[in-house]
Backbone and ligand atoms as CSV (ligand in chain L), in Angstrom:
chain,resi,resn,atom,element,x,y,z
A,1,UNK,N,N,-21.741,20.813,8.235
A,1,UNK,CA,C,-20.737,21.734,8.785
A,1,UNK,C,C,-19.395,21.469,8.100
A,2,UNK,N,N,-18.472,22.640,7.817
A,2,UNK,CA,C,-17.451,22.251,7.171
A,2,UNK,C,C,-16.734,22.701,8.095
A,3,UNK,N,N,-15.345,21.480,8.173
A,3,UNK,CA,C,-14.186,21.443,9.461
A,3,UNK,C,C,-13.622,22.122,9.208
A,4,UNK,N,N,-13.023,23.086,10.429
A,4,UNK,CA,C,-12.238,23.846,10.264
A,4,UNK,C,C,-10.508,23.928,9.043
A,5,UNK,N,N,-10.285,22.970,9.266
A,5,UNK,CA,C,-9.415,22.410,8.530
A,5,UNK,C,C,-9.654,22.337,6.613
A,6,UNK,N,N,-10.704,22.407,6.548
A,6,UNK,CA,C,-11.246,21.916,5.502
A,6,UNK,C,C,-10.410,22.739,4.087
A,7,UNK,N,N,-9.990,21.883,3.081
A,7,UNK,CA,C,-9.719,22.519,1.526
A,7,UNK,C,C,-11.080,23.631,0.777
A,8,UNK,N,N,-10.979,24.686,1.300
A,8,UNK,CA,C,-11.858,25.795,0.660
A,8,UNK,C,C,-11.227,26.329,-0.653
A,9,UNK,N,N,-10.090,25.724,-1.225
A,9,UNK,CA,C,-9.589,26.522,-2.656
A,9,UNK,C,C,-10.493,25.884,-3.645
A,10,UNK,N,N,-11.040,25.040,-3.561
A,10,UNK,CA,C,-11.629,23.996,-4.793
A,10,UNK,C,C,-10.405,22.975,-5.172
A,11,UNK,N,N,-9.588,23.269,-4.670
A,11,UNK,CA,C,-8.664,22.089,-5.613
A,11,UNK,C,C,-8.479,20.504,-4.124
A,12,UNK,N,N,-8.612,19.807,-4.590
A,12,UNK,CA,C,-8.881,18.973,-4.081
A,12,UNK,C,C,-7.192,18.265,-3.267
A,13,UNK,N,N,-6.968,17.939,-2.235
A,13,UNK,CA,C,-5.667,17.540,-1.673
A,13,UNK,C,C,-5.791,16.207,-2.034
A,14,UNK,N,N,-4.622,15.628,-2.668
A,14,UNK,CA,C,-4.375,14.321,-2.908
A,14,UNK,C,C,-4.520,13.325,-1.645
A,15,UNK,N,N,-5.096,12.418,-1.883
A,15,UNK,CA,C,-5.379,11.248,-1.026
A,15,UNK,C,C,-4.362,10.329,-0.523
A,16,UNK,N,N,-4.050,10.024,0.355
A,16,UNK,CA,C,-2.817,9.815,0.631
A,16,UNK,C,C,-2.414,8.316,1.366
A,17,UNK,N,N,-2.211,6.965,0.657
A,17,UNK,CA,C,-1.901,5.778,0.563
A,17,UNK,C,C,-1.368,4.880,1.114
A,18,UNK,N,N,-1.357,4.374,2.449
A,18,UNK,CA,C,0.043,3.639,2.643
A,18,UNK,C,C,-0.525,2.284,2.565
A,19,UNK,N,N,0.790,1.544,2.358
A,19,UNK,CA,C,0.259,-0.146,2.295
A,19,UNK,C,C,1.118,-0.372,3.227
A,20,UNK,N,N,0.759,-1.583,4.097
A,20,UNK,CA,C,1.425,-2.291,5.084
A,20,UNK,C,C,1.828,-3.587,4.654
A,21,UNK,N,N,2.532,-4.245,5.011
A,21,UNK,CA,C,2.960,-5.598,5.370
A,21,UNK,C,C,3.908,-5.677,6.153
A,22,UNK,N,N,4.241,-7.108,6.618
A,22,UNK,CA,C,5.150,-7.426,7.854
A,22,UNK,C,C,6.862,-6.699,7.414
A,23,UNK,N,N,7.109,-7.059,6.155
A,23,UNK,CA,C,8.855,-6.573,6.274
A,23,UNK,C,C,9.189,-6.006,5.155
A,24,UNK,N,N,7.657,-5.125,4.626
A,24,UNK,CA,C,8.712,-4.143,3.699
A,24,UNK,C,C,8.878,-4.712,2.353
A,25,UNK,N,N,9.485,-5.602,1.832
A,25,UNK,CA,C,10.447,-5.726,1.362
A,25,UNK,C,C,9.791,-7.109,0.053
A,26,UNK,N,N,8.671,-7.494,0.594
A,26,UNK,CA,C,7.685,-8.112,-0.859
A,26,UNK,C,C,6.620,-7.686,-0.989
A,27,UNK,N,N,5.246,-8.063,-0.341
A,27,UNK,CA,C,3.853,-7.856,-0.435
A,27,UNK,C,C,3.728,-6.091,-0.948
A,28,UNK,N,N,4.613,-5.324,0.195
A,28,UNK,CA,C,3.705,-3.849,0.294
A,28,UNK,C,C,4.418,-3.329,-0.832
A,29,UNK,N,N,5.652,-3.512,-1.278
A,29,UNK,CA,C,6.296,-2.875,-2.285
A,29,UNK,C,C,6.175,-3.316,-3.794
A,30,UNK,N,N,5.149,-4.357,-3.937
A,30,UNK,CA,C,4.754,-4.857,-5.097
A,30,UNK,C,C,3.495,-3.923,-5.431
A,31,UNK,N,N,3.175,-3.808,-4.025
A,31,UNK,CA,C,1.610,-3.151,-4.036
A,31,UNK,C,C,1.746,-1.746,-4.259
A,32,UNK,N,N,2.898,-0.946,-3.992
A,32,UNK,CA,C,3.353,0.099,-4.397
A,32,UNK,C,C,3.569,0.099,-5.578
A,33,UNK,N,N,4.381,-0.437,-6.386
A,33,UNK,CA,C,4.496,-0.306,-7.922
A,33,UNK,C,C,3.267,-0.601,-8.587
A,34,UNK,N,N,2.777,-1.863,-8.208
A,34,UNK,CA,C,1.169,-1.689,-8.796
A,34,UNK,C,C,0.399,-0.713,-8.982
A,35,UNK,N,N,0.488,0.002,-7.502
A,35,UNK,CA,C,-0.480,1.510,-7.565
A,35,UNK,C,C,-0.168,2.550,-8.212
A,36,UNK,N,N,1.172,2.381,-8.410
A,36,UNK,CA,C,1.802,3.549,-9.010
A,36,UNK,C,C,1.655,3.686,-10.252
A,37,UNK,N,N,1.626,2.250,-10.668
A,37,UNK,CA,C,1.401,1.751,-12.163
A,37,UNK,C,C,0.446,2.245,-12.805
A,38,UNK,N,N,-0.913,1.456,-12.260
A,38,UNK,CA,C,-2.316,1.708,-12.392
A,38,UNK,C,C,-2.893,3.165,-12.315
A,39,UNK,N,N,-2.338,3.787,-11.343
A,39,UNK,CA,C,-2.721,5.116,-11.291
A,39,UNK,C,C,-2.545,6.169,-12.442
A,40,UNK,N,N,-0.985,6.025,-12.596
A,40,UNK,CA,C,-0.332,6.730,-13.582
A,40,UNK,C,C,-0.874,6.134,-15.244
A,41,UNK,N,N,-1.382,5.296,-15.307
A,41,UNK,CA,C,-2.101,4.821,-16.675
A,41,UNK,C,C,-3.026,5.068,-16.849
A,42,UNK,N,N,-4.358,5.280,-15.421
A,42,UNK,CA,C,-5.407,5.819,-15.412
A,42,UNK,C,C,-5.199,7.720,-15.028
A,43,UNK,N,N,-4.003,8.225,-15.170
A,43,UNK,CA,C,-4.090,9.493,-15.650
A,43,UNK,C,C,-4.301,10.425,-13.722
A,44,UNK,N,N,-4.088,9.412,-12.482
A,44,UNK,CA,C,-4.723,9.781,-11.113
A,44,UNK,C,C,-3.281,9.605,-10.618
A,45,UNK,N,N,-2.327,9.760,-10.997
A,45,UNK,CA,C,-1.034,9.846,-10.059
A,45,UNK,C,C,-0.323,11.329,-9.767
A,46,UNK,N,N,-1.353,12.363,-10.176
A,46,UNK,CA,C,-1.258,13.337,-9.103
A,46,UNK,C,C,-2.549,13.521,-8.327
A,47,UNK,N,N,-3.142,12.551,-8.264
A,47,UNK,CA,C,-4.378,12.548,-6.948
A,47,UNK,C,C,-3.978,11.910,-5.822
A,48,UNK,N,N,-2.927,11.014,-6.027
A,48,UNK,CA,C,-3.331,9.906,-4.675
A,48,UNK,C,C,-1.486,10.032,-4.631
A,49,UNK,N,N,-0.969,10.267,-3.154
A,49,UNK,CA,C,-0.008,9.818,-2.624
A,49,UNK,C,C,0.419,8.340,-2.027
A,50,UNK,N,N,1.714,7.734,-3.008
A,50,UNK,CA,C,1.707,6.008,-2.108
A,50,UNK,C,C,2.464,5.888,-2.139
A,51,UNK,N,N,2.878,4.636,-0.484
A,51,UNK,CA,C,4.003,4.833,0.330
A,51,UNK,C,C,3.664,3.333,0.572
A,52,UNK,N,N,5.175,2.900,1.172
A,52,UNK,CA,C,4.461,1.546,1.765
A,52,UNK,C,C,5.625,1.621,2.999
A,53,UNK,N,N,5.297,0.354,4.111
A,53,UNK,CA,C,5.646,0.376,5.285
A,53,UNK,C,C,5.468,-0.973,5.602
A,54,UNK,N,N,6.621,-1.692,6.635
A,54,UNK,CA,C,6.402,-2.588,7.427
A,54,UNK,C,C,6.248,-2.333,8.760
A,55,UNK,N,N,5.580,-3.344,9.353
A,55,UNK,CA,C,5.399,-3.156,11.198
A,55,UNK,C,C,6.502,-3.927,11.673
A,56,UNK,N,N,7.185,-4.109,10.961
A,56,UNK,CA,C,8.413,-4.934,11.269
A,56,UNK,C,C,9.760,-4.383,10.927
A,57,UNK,N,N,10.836,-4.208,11.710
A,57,UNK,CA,C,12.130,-3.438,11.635
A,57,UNK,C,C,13.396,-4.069,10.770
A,58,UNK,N,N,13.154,-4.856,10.437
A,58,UNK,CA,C,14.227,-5.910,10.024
A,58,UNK,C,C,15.062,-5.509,8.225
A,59,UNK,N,N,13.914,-4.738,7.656
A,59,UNK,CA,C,14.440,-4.625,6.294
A,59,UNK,C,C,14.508,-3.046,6.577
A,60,UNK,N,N,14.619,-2.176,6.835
A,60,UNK,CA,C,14.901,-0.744,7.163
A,60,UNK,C,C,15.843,-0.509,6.375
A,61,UNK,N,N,15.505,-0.014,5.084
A,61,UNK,CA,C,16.731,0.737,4.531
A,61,UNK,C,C,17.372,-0.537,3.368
A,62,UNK,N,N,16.346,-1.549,3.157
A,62,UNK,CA,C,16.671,-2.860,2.330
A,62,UNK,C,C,15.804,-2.565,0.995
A,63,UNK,N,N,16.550,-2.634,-0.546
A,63,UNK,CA,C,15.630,-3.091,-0.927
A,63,UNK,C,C,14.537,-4.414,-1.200
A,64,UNK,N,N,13.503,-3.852,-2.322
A,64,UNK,CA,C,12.699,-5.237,-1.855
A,64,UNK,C,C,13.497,-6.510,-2.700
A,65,UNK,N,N,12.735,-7.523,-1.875
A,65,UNK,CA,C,13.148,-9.295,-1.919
A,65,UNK,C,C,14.071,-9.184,-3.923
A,66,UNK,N,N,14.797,-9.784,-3.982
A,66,UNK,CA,C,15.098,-9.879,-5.502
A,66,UNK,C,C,13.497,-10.359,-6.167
A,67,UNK,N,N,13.361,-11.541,-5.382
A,67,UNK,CA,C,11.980,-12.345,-6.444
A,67,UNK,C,C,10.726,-11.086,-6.727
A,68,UNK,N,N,10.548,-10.101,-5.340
A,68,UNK,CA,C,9.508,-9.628,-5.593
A,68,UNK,C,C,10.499,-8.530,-7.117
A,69,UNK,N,N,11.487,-8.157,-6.410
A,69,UNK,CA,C,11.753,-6.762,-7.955
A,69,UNK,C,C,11.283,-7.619,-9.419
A,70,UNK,N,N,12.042,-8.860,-9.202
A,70,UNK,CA,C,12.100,-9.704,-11.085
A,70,UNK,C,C,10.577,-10.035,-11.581
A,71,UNK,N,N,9.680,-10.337,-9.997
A,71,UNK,CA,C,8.671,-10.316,-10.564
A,71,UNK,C,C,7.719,-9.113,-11.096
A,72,UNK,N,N,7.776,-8.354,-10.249
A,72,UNK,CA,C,7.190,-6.815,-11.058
A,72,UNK,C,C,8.091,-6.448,-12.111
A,73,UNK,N,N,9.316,-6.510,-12.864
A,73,UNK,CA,C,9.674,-6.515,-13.625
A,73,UNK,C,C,9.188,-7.375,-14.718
A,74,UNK,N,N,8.732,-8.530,-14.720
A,74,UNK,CA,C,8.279,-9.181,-15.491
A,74,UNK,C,C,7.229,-8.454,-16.047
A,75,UNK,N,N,6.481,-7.759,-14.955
A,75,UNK,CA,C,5.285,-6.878,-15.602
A,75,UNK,C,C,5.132,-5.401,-15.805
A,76,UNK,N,N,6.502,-5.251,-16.254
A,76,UNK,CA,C,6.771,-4.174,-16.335
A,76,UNK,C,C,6.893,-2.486,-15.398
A,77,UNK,N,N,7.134,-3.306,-14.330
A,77,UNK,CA,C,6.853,-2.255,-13.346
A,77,UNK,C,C,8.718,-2.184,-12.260
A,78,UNK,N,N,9.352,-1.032,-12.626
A,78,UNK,CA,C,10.336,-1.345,-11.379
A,78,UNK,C,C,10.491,-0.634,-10.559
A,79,UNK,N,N,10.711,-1.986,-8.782
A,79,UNK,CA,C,10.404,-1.155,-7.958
A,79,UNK,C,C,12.106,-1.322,-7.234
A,80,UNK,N,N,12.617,-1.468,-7.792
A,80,UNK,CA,C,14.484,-1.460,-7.661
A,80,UNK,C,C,14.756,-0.572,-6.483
A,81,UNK,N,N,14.360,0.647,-6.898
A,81,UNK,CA,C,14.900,1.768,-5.857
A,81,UNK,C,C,13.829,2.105,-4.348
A,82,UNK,N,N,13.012,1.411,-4.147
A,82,UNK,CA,C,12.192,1.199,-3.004
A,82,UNK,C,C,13.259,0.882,-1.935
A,83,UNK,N,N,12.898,1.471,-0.683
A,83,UNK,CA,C,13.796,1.068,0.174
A,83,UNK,C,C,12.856,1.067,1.561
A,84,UNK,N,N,13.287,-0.082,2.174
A,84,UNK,CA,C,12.360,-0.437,3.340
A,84,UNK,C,C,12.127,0.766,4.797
A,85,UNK,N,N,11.035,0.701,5.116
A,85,UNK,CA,C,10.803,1.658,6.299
A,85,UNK,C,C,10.177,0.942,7.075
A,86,UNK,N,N,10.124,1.660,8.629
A,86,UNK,CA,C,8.953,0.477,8.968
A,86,UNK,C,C,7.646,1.875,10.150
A,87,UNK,N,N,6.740,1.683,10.176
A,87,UNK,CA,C,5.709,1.998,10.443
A,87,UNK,C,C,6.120,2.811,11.430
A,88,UNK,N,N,5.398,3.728,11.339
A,88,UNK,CA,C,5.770,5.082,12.649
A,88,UNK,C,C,4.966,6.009,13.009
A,89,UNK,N,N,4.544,6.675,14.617
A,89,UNK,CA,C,3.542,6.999,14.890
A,89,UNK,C,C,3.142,8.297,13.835
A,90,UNK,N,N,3.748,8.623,13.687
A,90,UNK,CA,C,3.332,9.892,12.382
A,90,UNK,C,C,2.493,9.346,10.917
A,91,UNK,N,N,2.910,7.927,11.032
A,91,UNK,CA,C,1.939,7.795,9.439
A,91,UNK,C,C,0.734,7.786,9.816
A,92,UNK,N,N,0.291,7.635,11.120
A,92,UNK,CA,C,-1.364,7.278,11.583
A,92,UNK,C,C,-1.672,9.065,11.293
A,93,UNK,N,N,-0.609,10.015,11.043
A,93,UNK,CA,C,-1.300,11.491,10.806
A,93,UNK,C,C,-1.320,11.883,9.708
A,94,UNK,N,N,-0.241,11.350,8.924
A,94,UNK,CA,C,0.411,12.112,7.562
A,94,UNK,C,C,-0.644,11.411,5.977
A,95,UNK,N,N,-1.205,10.426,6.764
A,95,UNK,CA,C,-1.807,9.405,5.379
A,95,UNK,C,C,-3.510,9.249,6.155
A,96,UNK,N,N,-4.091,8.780,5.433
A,96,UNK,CA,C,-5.853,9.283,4.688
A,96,UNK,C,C,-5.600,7.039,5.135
A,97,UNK,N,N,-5.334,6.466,5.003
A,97,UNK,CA,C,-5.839,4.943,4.711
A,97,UNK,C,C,-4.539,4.541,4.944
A,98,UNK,N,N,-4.378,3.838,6.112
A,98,UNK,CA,C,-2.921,2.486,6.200
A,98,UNK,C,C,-3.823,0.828,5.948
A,99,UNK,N,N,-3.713,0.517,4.357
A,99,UNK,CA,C,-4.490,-0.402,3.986
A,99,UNK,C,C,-3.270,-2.171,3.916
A,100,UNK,N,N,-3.817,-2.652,5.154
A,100,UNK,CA,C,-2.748,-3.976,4.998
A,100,UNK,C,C,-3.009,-4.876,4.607
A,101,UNK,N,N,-1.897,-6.052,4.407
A,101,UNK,CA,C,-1.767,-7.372,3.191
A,101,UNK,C,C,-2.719,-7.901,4.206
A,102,UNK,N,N,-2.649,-8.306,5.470
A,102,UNK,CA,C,-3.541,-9.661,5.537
A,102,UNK,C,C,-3.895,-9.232,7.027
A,103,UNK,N,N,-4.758,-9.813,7.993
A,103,UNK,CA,C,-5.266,-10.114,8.666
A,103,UNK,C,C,-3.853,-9.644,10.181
A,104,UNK,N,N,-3.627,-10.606,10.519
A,104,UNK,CA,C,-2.413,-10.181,11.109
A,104,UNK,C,C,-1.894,-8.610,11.024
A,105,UNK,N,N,-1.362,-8.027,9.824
A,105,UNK,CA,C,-0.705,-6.931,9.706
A,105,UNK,C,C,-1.807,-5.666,10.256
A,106,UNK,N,N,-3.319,-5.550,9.765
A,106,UNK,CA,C,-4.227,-5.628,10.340
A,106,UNK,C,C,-4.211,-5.050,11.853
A,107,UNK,N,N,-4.422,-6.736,12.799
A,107,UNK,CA,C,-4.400,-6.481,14.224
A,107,UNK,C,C,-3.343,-5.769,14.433
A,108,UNK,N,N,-1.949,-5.856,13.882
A,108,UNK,CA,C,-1.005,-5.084,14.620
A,108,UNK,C,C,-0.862,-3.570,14.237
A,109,UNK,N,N,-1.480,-3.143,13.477
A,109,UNK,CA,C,-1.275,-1.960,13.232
A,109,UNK,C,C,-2.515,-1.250,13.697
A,110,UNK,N,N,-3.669,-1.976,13.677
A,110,UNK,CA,C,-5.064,-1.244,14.988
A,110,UNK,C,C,-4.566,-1.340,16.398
A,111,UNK,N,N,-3.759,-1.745,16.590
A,111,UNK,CA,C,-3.012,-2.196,17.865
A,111,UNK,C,C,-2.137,-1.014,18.797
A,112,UNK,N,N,-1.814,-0.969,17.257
A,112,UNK,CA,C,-1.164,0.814,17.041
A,112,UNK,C,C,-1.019,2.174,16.879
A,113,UNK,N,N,-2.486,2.117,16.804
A,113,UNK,CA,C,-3.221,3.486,15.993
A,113,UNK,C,C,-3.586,4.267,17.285
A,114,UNK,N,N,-2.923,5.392,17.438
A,114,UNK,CA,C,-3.722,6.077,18.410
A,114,UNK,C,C,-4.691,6.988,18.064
A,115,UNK,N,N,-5.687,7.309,20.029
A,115,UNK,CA,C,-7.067,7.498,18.986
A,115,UNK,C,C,-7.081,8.747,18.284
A,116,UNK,N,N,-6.091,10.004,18.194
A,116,UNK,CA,C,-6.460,10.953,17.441
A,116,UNK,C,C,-5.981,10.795,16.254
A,117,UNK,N,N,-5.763,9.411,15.604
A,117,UNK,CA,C,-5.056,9.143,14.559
A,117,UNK,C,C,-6.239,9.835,12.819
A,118,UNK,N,N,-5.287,10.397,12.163
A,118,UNK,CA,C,-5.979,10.577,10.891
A,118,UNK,C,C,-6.636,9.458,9.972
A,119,UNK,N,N,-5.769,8.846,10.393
A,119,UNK,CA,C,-5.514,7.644,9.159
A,119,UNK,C,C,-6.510,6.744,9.642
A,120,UNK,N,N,-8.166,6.004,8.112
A,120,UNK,CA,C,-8.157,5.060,8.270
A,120,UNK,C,C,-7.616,3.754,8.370
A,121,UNK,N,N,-7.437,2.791,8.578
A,121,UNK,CA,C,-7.300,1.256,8.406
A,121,UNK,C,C,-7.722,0.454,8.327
A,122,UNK,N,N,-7.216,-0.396,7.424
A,122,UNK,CA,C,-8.752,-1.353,6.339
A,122,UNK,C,C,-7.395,-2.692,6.096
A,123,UNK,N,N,-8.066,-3.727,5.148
A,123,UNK,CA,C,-7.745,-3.974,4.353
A,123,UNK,C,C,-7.264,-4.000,2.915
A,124,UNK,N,N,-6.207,-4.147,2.725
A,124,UNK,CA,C,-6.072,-3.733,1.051
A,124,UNK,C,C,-6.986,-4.277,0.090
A,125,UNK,N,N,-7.160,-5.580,0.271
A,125,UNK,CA,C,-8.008,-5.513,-0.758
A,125,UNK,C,C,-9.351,-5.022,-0.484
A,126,UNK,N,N,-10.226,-5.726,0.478
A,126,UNK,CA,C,-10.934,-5.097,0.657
A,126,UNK,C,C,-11.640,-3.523,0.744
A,127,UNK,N,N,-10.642,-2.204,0.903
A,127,UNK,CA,C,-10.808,-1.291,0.165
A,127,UNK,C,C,-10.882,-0.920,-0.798
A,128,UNK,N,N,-10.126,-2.074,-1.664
A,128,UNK,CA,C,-10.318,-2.020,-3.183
A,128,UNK,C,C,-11.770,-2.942,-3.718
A,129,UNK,N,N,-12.501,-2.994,-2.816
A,129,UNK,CA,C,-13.579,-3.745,-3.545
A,129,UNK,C,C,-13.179,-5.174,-4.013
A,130,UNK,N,N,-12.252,-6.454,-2.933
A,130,UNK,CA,C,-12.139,-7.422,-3.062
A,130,UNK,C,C,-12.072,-8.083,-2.324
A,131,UNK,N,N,-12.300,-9.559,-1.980
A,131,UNK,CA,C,-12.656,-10.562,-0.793
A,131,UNK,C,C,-10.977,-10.848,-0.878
A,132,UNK,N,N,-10.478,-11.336,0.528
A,132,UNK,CA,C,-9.577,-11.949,0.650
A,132,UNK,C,C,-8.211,-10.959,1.564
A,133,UNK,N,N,-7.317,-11.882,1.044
A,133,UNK,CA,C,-6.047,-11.481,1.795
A,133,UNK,C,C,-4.645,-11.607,0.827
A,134,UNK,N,N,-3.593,-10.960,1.174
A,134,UNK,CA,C,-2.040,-10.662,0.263
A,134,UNK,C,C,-1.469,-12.136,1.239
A,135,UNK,N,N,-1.424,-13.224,1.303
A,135,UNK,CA,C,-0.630,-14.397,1.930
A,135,UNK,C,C,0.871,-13.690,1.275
A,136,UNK,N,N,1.368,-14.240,2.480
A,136,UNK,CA,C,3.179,-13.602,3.193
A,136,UNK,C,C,3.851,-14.659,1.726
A,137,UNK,N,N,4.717,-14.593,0.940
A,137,UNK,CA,C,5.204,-15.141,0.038
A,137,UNK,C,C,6.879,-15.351,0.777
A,138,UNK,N,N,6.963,-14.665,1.830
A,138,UNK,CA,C,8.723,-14.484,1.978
A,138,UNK,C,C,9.391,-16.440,2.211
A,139,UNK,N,N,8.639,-17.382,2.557
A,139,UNK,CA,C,9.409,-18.670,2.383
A,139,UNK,C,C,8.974,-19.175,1.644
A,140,UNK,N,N,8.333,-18.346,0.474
A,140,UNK,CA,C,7.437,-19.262,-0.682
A,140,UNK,C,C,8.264,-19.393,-1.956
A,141,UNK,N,N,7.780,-19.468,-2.766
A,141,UNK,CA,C,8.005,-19.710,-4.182
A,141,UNK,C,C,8.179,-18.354,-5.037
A,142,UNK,N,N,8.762,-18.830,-6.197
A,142,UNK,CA,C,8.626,-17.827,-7.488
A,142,UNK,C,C,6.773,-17.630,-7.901
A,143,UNK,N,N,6.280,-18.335,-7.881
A,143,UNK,CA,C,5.112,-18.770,-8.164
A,143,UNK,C,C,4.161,-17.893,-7.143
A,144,UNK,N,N,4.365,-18.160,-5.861
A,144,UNK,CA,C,3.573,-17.412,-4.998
A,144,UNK,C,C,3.994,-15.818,-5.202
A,145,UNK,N,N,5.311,-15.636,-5.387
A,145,UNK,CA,C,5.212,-14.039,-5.776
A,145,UNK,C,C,4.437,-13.395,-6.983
A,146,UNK,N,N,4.544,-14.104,-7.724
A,146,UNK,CA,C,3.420,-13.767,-9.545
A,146,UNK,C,C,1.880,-14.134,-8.700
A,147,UNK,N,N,1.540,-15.408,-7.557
A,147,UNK,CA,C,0.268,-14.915,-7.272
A,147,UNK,C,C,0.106,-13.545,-6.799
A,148,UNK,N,N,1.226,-13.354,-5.455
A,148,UNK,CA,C,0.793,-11.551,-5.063
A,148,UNK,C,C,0.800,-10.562,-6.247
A,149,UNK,N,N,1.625,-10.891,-7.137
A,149,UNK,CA,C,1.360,-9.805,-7.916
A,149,UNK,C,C,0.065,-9.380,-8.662
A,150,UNK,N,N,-0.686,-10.804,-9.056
A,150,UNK,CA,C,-1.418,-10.795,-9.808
A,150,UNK,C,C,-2.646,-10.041,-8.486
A,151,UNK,N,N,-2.686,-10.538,-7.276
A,151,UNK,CA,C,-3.555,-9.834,-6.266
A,151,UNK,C,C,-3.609,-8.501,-6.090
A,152,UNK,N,N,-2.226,-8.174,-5.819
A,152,UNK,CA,C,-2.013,-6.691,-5.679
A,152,UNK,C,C,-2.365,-5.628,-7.012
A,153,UNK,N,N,-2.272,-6.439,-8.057
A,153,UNK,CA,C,-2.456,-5.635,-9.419
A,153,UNK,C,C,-3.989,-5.371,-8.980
A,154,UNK,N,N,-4.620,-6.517,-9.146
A,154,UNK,CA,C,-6.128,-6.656,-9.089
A,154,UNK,C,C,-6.500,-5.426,-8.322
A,155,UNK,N,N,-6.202,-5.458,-6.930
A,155,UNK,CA,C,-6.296,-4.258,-5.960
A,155,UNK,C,C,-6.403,-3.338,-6.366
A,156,UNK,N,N,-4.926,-2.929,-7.403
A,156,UNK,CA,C,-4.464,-1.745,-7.644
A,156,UNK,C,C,-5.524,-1.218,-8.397
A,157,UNK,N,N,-5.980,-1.826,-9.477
A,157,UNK,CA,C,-7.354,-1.595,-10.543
A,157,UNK,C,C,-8.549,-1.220,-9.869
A,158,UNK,N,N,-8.697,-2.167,-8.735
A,158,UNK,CA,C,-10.211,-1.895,-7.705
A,158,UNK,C,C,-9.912,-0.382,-6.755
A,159,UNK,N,N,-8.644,-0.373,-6.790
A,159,UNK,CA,C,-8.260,1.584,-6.356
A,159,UNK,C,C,-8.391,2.588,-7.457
A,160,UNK,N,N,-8.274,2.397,-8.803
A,160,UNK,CA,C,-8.538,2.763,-9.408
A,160,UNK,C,C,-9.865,3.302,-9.934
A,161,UNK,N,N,-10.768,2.135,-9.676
A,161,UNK,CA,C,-12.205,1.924,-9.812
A,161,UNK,C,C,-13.087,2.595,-8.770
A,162,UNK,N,N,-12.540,2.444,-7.541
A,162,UNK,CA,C,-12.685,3.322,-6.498
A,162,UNK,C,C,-12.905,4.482,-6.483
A,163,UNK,N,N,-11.835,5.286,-7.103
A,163,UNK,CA,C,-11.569,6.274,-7.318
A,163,UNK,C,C,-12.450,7.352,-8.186
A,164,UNK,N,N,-12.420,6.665,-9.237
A,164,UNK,CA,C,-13.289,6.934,-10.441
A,164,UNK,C,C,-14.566,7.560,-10.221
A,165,UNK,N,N,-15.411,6.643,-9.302
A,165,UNK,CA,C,-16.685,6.401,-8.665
A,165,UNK,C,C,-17.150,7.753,-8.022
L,1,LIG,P1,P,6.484,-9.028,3.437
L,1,LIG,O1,O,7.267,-10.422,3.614
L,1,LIG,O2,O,5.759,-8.771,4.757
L,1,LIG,O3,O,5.525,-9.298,2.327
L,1,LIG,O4,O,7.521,-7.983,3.113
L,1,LIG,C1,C,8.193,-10.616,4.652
L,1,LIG,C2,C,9.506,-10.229,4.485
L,1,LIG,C3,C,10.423,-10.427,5.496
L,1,LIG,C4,C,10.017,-11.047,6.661
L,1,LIG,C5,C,8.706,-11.429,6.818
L,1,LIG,C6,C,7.791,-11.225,5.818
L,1,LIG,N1,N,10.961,-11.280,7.686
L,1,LIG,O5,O,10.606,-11.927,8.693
L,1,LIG,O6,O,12.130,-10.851,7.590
């Protein structure tokens, strides 16, 4: 049966992205430039819409962490002009997947989801076809931010791969 709702033009509606983490402002916005990255190199950045969001209010309107910008800069990606939001009952309608950094971000945002919500919710990586979790870098190191990056890239590729499929 096809839903009422359903795209009958043939052209397909872009898929629509959000990443979570607690404040915005490292994990989800690395994971944003990643996707944006990856997508747009694999030629799919007018397929997929991406957004990112915290469940946490604190960076609203911040950009992200310096360490996370210098580190996606290092890899050529800038996410300078990102500016923090934080999670709101409308993204559970407006987005296809609210995919979060870790475990935690997770419970609180199934916590949140009401039930006529559009939006799946998963794990990030794990939607991308990977074991594990985005660990919170905000009292960490230079070092732990180049690990998220290198995670979130990974992701970004396994969305890619995803996609493809
Ligand atoms: P994020 O890291 O969730 O990866 O953006 C954090 C940033 C800020 C805070 C916590 C985590 N904070 O408590 O302000």
């Amino acid at each position: 049966m096809i839903a009422a709702d359903a795209d009958t033009t043939g052209v397909q509606a872009p898929l629509r992205l959000l990443v979570v983490c607690l404040g915005n402002i490292c994990r989800s916005p690395m994971a944003e430039g990643a996707l944006r990255a990856r997508l747009r190199e694999a030629g799919l950045d007018g397929s997929v819409v991406v957004d990112s969001v915290g469940t946490g209010g604190w960076h609203v309107g911040d950009p992200p962490d310096e360490r996370a910008i210098a580190t996606a800069s290092r890899h050529g990606v800038d996410i300078s002009g990102l500016r923090g939001r934080q999670l709101q009952a409308s993204d559970f309608h407006e987005f296809d997947w609210l995919l979060c950094a870790d475990d935690s971000n997770l419970r609180a945002v199934k916590a949140l989801r009401p039930h006529d919500a559009r939006a799946g919710v998963a794990l990030f990586m794990k939607w991308a076809g990977l074991r594990g979790a985005i660990p919170d870098p905000y009292t960490g190191t230079a070092e732990d931010f180049e690990r998220v990056w290198t995670l979130v890239d990974r992701a970004a590729q396994g969305v890619v791969e995803r996609l493809r499929q």
